[in-house]
C-alpha positions in Angstrom: 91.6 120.3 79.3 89.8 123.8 79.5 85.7 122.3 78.5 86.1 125.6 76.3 88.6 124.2 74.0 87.7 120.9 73.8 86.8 120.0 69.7 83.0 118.9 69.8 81.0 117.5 67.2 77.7 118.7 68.5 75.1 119.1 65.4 77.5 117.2 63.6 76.9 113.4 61.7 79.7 111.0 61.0 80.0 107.7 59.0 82.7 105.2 60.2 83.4 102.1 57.8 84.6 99.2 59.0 83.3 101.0 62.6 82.7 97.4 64.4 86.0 96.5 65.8 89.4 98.2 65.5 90.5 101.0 64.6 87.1 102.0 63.3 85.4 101.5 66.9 87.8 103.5 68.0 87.5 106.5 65.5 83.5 106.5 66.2 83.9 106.2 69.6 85.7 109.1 70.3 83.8 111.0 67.7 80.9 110.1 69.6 82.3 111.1 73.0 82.7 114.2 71.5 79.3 114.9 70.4 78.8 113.4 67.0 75.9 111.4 65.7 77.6 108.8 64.1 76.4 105.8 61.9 78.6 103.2 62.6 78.9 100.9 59.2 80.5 97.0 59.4 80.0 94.3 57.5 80.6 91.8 59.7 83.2 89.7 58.0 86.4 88.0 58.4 89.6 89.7 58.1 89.5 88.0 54.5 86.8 89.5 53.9 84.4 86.4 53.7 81.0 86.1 55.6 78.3 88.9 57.2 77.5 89.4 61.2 75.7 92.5 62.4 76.7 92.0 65.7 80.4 94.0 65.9 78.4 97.1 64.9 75.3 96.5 66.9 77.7 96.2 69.7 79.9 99.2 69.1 76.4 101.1 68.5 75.1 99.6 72.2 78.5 100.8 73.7 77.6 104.4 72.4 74.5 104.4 73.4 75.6 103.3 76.8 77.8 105.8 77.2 75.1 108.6 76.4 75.8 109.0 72.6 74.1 108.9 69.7 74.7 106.1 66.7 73.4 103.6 64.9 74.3 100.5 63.3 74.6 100.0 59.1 75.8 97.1 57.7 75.8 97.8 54.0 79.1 96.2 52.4 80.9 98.9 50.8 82.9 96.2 48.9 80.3 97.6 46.3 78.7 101.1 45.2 75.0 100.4 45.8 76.0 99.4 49.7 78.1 102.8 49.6 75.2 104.3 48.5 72.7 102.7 50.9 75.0 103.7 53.8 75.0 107.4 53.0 71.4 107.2 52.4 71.2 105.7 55.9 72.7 109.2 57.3 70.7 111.1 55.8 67.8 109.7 56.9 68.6 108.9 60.4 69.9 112.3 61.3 69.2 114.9 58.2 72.8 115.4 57.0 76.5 113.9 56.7 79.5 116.1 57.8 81.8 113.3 57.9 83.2 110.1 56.1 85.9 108.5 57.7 86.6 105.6 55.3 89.0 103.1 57.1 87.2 99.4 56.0 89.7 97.1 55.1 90.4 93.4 54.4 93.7 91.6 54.4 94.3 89.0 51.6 97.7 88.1 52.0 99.7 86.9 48.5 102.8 87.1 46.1 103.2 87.1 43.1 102.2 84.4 41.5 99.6 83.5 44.0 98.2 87.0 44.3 95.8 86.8 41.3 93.0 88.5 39.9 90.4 87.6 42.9 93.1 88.7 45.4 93.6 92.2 43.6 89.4 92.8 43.2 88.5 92.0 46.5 91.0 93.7 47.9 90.3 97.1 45.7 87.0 96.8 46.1 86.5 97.2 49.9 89.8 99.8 49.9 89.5 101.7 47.0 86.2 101.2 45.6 84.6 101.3 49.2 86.3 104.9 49.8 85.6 106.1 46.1 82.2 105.2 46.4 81.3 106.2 49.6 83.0 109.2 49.5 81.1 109.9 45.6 77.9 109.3 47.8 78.7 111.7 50.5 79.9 114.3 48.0 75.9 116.0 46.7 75.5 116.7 50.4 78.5 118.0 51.3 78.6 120.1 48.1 75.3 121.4 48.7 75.8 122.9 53.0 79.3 123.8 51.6 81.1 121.6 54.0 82.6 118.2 54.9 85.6 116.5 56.3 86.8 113.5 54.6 89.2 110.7 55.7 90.5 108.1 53.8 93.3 104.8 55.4 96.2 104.7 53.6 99.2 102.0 55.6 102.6 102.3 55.6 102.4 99.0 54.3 102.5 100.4 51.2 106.0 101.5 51.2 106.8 97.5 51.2 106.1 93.8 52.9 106.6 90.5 51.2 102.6 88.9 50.6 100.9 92.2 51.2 101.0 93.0 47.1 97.2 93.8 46.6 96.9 95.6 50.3 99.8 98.0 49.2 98.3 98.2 45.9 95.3 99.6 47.1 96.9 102.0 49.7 99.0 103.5 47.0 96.1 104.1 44.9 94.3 106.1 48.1 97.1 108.4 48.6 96.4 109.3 45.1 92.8 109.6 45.5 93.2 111.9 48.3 95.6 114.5 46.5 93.6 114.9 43.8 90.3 114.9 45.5 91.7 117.4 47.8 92.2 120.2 45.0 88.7 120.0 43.9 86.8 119.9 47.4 88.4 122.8 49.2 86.6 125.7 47.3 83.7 123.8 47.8 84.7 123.8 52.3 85.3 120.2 51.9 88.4 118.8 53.4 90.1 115.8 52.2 93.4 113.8 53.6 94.9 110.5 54.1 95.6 108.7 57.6 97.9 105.7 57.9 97.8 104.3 61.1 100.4 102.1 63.4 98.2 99.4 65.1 97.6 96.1 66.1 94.4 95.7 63.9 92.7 92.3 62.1 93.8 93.5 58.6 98.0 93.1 59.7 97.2 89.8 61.2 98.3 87.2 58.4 97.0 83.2 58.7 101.0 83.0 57.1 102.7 84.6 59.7 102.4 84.4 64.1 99.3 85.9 65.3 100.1 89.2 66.5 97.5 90.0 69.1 97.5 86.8 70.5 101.4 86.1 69.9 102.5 85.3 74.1 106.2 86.6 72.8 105.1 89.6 72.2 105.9 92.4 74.5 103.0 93.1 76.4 104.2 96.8 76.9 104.5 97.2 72.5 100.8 95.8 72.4 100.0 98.3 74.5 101.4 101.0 72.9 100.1 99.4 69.4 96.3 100.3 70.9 93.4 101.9 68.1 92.6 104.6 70.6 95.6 106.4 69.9 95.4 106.5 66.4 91.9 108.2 66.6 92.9 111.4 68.1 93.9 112.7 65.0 91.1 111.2 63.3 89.2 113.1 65.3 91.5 116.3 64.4 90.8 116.0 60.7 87.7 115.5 61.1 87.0 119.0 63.6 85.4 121.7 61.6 89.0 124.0 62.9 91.1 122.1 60.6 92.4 123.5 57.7 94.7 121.0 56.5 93.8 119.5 53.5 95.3 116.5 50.9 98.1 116.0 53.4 99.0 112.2 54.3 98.9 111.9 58.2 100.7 109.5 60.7 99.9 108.4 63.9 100.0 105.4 66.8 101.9 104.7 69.6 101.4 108.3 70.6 103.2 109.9 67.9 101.8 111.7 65.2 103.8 112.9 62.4 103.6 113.8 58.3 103.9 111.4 55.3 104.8 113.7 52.5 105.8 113.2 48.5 109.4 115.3 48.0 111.5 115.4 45.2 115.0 116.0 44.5 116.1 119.0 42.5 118.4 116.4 40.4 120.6 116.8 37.2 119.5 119.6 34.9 121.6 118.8 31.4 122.1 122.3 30.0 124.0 121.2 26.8 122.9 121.7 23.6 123.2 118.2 22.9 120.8 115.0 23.6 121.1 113.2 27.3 122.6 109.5 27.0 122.0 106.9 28.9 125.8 107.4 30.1 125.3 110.8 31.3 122.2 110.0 33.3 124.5 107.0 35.2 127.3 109.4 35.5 125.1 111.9 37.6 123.1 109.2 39.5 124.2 110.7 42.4 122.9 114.4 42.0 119.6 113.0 40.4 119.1 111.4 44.0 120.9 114.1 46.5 118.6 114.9 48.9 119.5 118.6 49.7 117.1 121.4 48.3 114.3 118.8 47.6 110.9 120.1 47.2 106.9 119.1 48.5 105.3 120.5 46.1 101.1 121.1 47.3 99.4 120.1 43.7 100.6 118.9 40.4 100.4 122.1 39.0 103.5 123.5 41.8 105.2 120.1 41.2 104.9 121.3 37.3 106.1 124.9 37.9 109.4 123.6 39.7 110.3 120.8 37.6 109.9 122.7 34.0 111.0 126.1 35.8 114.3 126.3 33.6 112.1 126.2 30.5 110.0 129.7 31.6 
């Protein structure tokens, strides 16, 4: 690569949840590499989500540091707002600004219904969701005020469906939301916001119900490989670049492929009688309520609006 065209993150800060081990490591290694100062955030917990250790981000801040970067360790829980807070205010004083959040803590509390009850659901939203509101919410005064920021939030393709993972793809859902709507407000304000979901071998898709993927001796040495965090992070560190302009979008990437996760809908039945729908009329044109061709990503609610009640204008 031409040292000219290489995206750096000189001048710039970064805050990495869930930054000790994983894909989090990854993300604020690279980001480092490249010239960022980054605070790197972790608890210190189980995969569950249970106990505290400051040594994964001590040790991810000694391997920067080593390397000749710039970081340093935080281990706030942002399983609740005043550690969201507190982390934020770590960036700021540390290095005098924040540029970037890239919120990717996570916990894995594995449960069905009926099992998964209300301490499986909180737990679960609050490190997710309420971590990434809240940290984000923190971030937000001083990226409004230098008139720029990149933020990142961890959706997972989990969320499209896997028995036991009801509160994990709960969450998930709710970021993809989060991240749409946040998106229309921050970009007249030159802050970008979208949605990652990674394909990795990572703590929180390990399961104490299922085999133990990493250490798993049937599985294909060649997949884990190709399942590594450091090839997530390269789009990370794309959204996060000050030369990106995309904004709300839902990204995927691992295994060296990178693609889009976008909402569509169908064009569907349009009932241009005079008369009331029934029941009977909506089975009889299931089909054309769910044929693919001519379906629409619309950018906002407010285009998704304009399509679906066109015929009224």
């Amino acid at each position: 690569m031409n040292a000219k065209n290489e995206h750096r993150f000189d001048g710039r800060v970064a805050i990495v949840t869930g930054a000790g081990r994983g894909l989090g490591r990854a993300h604020a290694l690279l980001l480092a590499q490249r010239g960022a100062k980054v605070v790197v955030n972790d608890l210190g917990g189980s995969k569950e989500g249970e106990g505290v250790d400051a040594s994964p981000a001590t040790d991810a801040v000694n391997e920067i540091l080593a390397a000749g970067g710039v970081a340093v360790a935080d281990t706030n829980n942002v399983g609740s707002e005043a550690g969201c807070h507190a982390l934020v205010e770590t960036a700021v004083r540390e290095f005098g600004r924040i540029d970037i959040v890239v919120n990717n803590a996570g916990i894995s509390r594995w449960a069905a219904f009926p099992e998964a009850d209300a301490e499986n659901l909180e737990r679960t939203l609050d490190v997710h969701l309420r971590g990434t509101w809240h940290t984000t919410r923190a971030a937000w005064p001083h990226m409004e005020k230098q008139g720029y920021g990149r933020i990142i939030t961890t959706t997972s393709t989990g969320m499209l469906g896997l028995p036991e993972n009801l509160a994990y793809a709960t969450a998930k859902g709710a970021l993809i939301g989060f991240t749409r709507s946040l998106a229309v407000s921050a970009a007249p304000k030159g802050i970008l916001v979208n949605c990652i979901a990674p394909n990795a071998v990572t703590r929180p898709s390990e399961s104490a119900k299922k085999p133990n993927i990493v250490t798993d001796s049937k599985m294909d040495p060649e997949l884990l490989k190709a399942m590594q965090t450091d090839l997530v992070s390269p789009l990370v560190g794309y959204l996060a670049h000050e030369s990106c302009t995309v904004n709300g979008e839902i990204l995927v990437a691992g295994a060296k492929r990178f693609g889009r996760w976008f909402l569509g809908f169908t064009q569907g039945w349009l009932d241009d009688t005079d008369s009331m729908p029934t029941i009977e009329e909506v089975a009889g044109h299931w089909n054309e309520i769910n044929d693919l061709e001519g379906f629409y990503v619309p950018r906002n609610l407010n285009e998704w609006s304009a399509n679906f009640m066109g015929h009224l204008a």
